[in-house]
N, C-alpha and C positions, 0 to 999 in steps of 0.2 A: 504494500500500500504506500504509492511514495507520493510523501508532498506537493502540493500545486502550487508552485511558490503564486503564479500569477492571480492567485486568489487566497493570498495569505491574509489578506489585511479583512480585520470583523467587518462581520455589517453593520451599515447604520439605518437601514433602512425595515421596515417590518408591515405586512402585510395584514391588518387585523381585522376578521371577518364580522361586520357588524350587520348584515341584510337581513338576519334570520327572521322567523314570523313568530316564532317562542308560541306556538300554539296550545303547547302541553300546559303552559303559565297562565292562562288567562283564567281569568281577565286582568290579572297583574301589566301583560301587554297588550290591551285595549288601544292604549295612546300612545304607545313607544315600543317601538324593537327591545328585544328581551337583553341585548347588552348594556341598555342603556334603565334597567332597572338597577335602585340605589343596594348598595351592600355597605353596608355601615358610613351612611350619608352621603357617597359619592355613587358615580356612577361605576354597574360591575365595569364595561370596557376599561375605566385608568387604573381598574387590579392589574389588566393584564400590559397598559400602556408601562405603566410602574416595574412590575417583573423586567419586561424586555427593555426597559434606561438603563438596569443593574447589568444587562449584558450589554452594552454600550448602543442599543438603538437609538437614534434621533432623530427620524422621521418617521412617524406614523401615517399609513395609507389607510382608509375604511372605506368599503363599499355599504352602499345606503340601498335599503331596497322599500322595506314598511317604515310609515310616516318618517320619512328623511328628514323633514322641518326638526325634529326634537334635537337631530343632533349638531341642527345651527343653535339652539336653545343652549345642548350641553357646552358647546365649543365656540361662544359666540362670536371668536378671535380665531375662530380655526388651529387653536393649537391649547396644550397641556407643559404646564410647567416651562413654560418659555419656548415647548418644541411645537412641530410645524406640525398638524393633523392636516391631511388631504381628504377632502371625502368626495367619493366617485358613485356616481347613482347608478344604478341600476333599475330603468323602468320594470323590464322582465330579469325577474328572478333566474342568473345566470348561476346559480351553486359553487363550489369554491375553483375550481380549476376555471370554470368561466370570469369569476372573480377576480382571480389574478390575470387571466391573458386581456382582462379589460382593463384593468389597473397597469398593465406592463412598461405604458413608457413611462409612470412617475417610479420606476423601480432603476437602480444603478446596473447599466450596464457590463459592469465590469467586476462585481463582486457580488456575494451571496445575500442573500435576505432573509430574514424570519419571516413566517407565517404564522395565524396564530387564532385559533376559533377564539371570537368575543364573546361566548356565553359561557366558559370557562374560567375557576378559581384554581392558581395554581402557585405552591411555592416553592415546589424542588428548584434546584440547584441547574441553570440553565449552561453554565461553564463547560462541565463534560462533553455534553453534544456538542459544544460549539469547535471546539479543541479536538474533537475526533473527525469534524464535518472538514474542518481546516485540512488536516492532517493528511486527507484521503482522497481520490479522485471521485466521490458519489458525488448523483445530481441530485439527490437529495440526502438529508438526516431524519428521520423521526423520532422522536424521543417517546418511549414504550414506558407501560409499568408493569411488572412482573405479575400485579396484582388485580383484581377486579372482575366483574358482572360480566363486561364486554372483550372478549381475547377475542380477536378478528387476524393477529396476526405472527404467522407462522417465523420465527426470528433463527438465524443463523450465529448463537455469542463468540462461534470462534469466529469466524469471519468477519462478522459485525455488520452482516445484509440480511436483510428482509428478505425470504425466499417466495412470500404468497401471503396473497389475502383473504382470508375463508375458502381456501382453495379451488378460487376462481381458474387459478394456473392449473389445476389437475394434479398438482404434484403429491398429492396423497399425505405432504407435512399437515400436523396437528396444528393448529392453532395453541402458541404458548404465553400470546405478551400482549395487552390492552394499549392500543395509541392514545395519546391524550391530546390529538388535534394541535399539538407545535411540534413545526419544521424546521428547516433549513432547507436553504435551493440554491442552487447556484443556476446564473444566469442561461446555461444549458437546459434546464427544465423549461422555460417559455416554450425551447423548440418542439416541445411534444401537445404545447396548448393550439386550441382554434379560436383567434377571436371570433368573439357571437356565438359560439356553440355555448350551450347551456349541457353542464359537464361536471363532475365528484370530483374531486383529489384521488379516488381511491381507483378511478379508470385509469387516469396518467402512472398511477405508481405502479398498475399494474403493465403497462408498457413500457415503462421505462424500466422492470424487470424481463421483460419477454427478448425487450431490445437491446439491451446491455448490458445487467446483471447489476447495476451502480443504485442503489437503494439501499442505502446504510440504515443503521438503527442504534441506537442508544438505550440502556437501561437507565432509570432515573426514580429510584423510588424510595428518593429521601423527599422530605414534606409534606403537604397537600396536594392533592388532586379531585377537584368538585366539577361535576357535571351539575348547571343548575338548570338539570331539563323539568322539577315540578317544585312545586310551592315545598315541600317536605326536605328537599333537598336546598334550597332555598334558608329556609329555617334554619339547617341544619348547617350550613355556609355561617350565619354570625355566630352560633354558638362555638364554633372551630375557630371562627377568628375574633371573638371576643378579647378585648383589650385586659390588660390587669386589673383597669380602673375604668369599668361599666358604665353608661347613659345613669345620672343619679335621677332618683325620684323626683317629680316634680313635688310641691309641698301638697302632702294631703293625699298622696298617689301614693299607692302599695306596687311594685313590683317584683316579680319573681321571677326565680329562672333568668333568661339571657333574653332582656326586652331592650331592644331597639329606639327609641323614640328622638326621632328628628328634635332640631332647635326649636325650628318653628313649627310644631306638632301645639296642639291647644289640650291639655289632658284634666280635665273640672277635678277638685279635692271630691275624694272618695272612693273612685273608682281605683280597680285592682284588675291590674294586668299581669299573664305569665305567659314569656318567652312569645312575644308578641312587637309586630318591627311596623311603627308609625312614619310614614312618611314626609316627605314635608308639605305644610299647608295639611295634616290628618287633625281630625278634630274627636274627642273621647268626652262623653258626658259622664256624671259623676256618679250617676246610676252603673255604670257599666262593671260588667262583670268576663274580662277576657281571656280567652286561653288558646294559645296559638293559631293567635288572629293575627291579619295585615288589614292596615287603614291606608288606600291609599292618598294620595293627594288630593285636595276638596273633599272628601269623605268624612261624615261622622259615622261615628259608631256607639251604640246605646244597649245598656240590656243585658243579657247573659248571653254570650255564643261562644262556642269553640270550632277552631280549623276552619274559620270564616275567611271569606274573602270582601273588605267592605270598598 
């Protein structure tokens, strides 16, 4: 596996998929793409803008597919902590390989990029991949976890390539390692996209093993790793990343468990919440009686309910 020197230098560029329709979420995404729902006050997408700064990206690309207006809303400067957010529409929902070859000329021509599904919480350690992706002639990395619901993919540790994906390839390998939707690519993967095809990631990677064999993979299964495809999993996202020093009570508010509640959240003396995530502008009367409920923006909520959506 010998070095490319002429794509030695990191990327700065990262590809972060914001289109999705978050259907499984709703009505939490009613009015915004499921990236741009808040996870402990901010929006999830600058979890994953944040991860990928710590590996030196500085430009973020996001494709827009449902209500695009929100994320002139989130970014109304077009960018996050001083850096440049691009957002690229998508009238028809092009899927991630379409994605990128739509997105291709804000991407650098001459060295590698991250990719990076925007409805994902993750805190492994992004450095290995990035240093073995370097390292090696693949046109892609994925970064795997050893662990989880979803193994889709058949991994090679001594080689360090992806042999097959649910054995689409025929190759009769098991499925051993779960992707968690972050890449690497180097500038040779465009060549396998079509602009305007509407197209998976997981078709390309599988041609670009059929064609090459250069589909590397990484193990990474220090951290977190949060799919937040339902409200449960959702939940389950702040109590994992709950701070040392928790949302305090408002005066006259009981809370329990790992509850959430925005600044500007309006929560009346007496009501009692537990493990329950108020958004901003959420409103809670004093009646209330709540248990892994979400309030979200312009919303009151009154009464006794659990696993509510208001």
């Amino acid at each position: 596996m010998a070095p490319v020197m002429s794509d030695s230098l990191a990327p700065t560029h990262a590809f972060v998929l914001g289109a999705g329709l978050g259907t499984r979420l709703r009505p939490l995404t009613e009015r915004r793409p499921k990236p741009l729902i808040p996870v402990w006050h901010r929006p999830l997408i600058t979890h994953a803008f944040d991860h990928l700064l710590g590996a030196g990206a500085r430009h973020y690309i996001v494709n827009t597919h449902w209500h695009p207006e929100a994320y002139d809303t989130a970014f109304p400067n077009h960018t996050w902590r001083g850096l440049p957010v691009s957002l690229r529409h998508e009238p028809v929902l092009l899927e991630t390989a379409g994605g990128i070859a739509n997105s291709a000329e804000l991407l650098p021509g001459d060295r590698s990029f991250w990719v990076y599904n925007g409805d994902i919480l993750a805190t492994f350690d992004l450095g290995p991949a990035l240093e073995r992706h370097l390292a090696s002639d693949d046109l892609a990395t994925l970064i795997l976890r050893s662990g989880g619901a979803e193994k889709v993919v058949a991994f090679d540790p001594a080689a360090g390539r992806v042999r097959d994906l649910r054995n689409l390839l025929g190759t009769g390998l098991e499925p051993t390692h779960q992707f968690t939707g972050v890449y690497l690519c180097r500038p040779g993967f465009l060549d396998f996209l079509t602009p305007g095809k509407i197209e998976s990631s997981r078709t390309t990677f599988l041609e670009i093993i059929r064609q090459t064999g250069r589909l590397g993979g990484v193990v990474c299964d220090d951290g977190l790793w949060l799919d937040l495809g339902d409200r449960a999993s959702y939940l389950e996202a702040h109590r994992l990343l709950a701070p040392a020093h928790a949302d305090l009570a408002p005066p006259g508010v009981t809370l329990r468990g790992t509850c959430v509640v925005s600044p500007t959240a309006a929560v009346e003396p007496g009501a009692v919440l537990e493990d329950c995530v108020l958004w901003a502008g959420a409103r809670v009367t004093g009646d209330a009686r709540l248990t892994r409920c979400i309030v979200r923006d312009g919303a009151t909520a009154s009464g006794a309910a659990r696993d509510r959506d208001f």
